[in-house]
N, C-alpha and C positions, 0 to 999 in steps of 0.2 A: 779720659780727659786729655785732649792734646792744645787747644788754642786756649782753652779755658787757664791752663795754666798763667798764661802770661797777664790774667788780670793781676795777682798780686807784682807780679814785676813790673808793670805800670805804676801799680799805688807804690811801690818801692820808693820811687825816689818824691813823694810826699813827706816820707818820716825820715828820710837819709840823703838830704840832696847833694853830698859831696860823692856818693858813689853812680856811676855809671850807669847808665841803663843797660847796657848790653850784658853787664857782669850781674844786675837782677835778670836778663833773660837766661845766662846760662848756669845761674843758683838756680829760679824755678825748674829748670828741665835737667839738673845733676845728675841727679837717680837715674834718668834716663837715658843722660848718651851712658851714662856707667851699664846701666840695662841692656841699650846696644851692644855695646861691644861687650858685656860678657858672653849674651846666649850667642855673638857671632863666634867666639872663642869655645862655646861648649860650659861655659863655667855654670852659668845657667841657664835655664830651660822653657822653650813654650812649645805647644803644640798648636797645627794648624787644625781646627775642628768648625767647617762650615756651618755657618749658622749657631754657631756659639751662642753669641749674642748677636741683636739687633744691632749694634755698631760695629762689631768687629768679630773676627774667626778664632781671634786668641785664646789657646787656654794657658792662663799663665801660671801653671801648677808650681814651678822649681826659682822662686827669686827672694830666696830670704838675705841676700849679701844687701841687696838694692832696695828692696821694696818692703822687709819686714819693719818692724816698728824700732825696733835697737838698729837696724841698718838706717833706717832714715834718719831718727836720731845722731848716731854717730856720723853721718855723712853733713847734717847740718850743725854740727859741734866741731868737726873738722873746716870744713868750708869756711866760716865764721871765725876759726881761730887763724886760719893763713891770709885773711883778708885784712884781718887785724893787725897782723905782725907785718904786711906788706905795706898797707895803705898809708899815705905820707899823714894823713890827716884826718881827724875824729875815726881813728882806731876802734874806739869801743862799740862805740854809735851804730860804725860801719858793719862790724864784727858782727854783733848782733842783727842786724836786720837782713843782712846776707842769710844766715845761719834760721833765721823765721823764714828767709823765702826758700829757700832748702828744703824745710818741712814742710811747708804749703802746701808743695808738691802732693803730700802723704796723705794730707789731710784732705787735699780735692780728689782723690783717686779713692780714698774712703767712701766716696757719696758716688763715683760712679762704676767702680769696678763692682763685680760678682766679687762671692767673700774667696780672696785669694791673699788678701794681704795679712800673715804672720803678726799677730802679736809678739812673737817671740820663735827663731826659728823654730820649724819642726812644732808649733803649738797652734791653738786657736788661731783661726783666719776668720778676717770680717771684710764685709761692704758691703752697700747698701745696693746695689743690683741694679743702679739706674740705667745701665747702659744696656737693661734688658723691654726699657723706653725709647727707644735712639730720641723722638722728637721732643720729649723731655730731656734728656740728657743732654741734647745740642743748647736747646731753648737753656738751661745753666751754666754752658759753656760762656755763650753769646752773653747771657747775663754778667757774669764774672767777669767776663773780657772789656764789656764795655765800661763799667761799672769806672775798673781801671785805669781805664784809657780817658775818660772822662777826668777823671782827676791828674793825669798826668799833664792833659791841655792848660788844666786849672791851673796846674802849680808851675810851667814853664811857659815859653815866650818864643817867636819865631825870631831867629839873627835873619832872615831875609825870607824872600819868596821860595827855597827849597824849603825852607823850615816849617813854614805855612803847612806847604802842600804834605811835605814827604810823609808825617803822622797819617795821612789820612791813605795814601797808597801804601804805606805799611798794611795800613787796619785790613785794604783788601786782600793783597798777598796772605794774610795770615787767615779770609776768612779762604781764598782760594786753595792754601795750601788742607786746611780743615777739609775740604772739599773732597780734593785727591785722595787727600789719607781714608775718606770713609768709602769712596767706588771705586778706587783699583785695587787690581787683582794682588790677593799676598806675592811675596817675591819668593821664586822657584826655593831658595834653601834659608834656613835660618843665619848662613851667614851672612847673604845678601841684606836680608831684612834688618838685621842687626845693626851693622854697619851703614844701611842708607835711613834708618830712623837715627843715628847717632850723627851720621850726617848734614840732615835736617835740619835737627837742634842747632846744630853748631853755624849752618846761613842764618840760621835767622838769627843767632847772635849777634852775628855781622852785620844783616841788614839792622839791627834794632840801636850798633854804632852808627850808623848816620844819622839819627836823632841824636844823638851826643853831640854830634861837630855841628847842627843845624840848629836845637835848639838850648836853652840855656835856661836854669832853676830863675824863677820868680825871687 
């Protein structure tokens, strides 16, 4: 799951329109620049195994900090509570919706990871295998993604002609970047790989602030 993620961070500012979109882009992909940069650090671990899956070469045997069920849990109880304590205004509101799109994360990686995801470190691991479909798997990405982005048009308003347009060269950027990430070549060490997926996340958090300055909540 990589672009799919960002449908909840779209429907984000539906039920929370004081927080930012860019801060729902980089609550849904948390786990993941944290992902990054651990196995770029060694903390934890994937293997590169051709033809793994249909989508991807990952075997991601060692990630119970990020990706088990009390890791994602606590990373969107943590999330949600600094967002709260920071955010000048509807604290709780915010807190919470942050801290759901945190989880999202876990729960859309359920439905397309192989069972890798830790109920509890070092315990049962589950998921549902879809990414052993790539064209199912995308075809729920694409689903999810627009689902979101559809409601995000709904509930906000363009301040001018960038605002208009920029949602919609976002949409392709993210469907180009989906692109890349499925036919290039993995990166020669895991700490390349680590570091330019944690990279990643964090542009398009960026790109996903210029819809903040462009367009404005309903």
């Amino acid at each position: 799951m990589f672009i799919g993620h960002y449908g909840p961070a779209f429907a984000g500012k539906t039920v929370a329109k004081a927080v930012p979109l860019w801060a729902f882009f980089l609550a849904v992909q948390l786990v993941d620049v944290l992902w990054g940069i651990f196995i770029a650090n060694g903390i934890e671990h994937v293997r590169i195994v051709p033809g793994f899956t249909e989508a991807n070469a990952f075997d991601l045997y060692d990630m119970p900090i990020t990706h088990s069920l009390p890791g994602a849990l606590g990373w969107s109880v943590l999330a949600g509570l600094v967002w709260a304590l920071l955010s000048p205004t509807r604290k709780k509101l915010g807190g919470l919706a942050i801290g759901l799109a945190v989880f999202s994360h876990w729960l859309l990686d359920l439905i397309v990871h192989v069972p890798d995801l830790e109920l509890w470190p070092g315990g049962m691991r589950v998921g549902f295998g879809l990414w052993n479909n790539y064209p199912l798997a995308l075809a729920v990405e694409i689903g999810v993604l627009l689902v979101g982005f559809a409601l995000y048009l709904r509930m906000t308003t363009a301040k001018g002609l960038v605002g208009r347009v920029w949602p919609w060269i976002f949409l392709v950027l993210l469907a180009v970047a989906e692109y890349v990430n499925h036919t290039m070549p993995p990166a020669g060490t895991m700490q390349q790989a680590g570091y330019m997926a944690a990279a990643t996340f964090l542009i398009l958090t960026g790109l996903a602030a210029i819809c903040d300055l462009t367009r404005k909540t309903r």
